[in-house]
N, C-alpha and C positions, 0 to 999 in steps of 0.2 A: 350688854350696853344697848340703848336704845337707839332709834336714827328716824330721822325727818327724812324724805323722799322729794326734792323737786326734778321733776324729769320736763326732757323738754322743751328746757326755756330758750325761746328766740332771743338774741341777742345781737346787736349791729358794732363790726371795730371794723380799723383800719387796719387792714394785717396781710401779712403776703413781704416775700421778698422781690419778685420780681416786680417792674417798674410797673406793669397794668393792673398788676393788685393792689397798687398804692393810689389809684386814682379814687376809687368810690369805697365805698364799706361795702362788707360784705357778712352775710348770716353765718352766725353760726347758731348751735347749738350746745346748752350745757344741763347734762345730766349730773347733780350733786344730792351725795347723803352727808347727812348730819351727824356727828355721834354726841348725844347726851344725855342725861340723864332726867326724864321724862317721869317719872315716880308721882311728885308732887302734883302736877299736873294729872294724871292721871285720876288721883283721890280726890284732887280739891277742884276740878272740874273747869278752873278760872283759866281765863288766858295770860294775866300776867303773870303764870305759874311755866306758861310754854316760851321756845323760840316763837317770833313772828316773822316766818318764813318769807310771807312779802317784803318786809324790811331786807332780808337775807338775797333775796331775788333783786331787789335794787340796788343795794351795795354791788352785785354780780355785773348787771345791767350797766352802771356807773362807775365801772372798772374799764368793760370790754367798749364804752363810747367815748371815753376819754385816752384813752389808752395807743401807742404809736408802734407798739413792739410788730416784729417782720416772726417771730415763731410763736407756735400757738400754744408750744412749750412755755413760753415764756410769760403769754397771757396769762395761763393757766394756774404758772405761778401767784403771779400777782394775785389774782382771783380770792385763791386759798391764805395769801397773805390780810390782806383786806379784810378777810373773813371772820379771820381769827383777833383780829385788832378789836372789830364791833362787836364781837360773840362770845360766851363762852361757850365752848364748846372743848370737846377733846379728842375727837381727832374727823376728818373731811377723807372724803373721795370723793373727788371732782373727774368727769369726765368733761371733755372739749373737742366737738367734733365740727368739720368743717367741709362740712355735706354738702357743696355745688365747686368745688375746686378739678376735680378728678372725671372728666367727661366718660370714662370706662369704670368706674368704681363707684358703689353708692356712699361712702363715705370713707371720709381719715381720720383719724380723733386719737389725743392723747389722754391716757389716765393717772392721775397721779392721787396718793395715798398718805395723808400727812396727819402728824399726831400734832397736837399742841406743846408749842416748847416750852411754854411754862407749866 
């Protein structure tokens, strides 16, 4: 199976349970592969043969800036839900990390692995 690679991406939500996390946004970071079937593109060289991974990058972007969830489990859901609604695609790993929360640790991050339900 093929995969698109965005690593990376700064992103700004409202996220945090405790009361000081919910005052300002904060960065995260979201490393996401793609799985698709990349063939066509491949031989016929066009782009409207590919995903347009910036489009995929702004759905991601327009998820975590609108977005009010307190776990980043939860973001992260969405994220991959969103994804698959605009995309086809058949299956995502999305990682979600939340790199300035942990003064002794350089990052926390969830990963999750989802196939397409349809």
């Amino acid at each position: 199976m093929d995969k698109i690679f965005i690593e990376g991406l700064e992103v700004f939500s409202l996220i945090g349970v405790y009361d000081w996390e919910r005052v300002a946004t904060q960065r995260l970071v979201v490393d996401v592969t793609l799985y698709t079937d990349l063939s066509l593109a491949a031989h016929s060289d066009k782009v409207e043969h590919t995903l347009n991974y910036a489009e995929v990058a702004t759905c991601i972007e327009l998820v975590a800036t609108t977005s009010k969830f307190e776990l980043i489990e939860a973001l992260a859901n969405e994220m991959i839900n969103a994804i698959f609604v605009q995309f086809p695609l058949k299956k995502i790993r999305l990682k979600l990390s939340k790199p300035d929360i942990l003064a002794n640790a350089f990052n926390v991050a969830v990963e999750f692995t989802r196939e397409n339900p349809n």
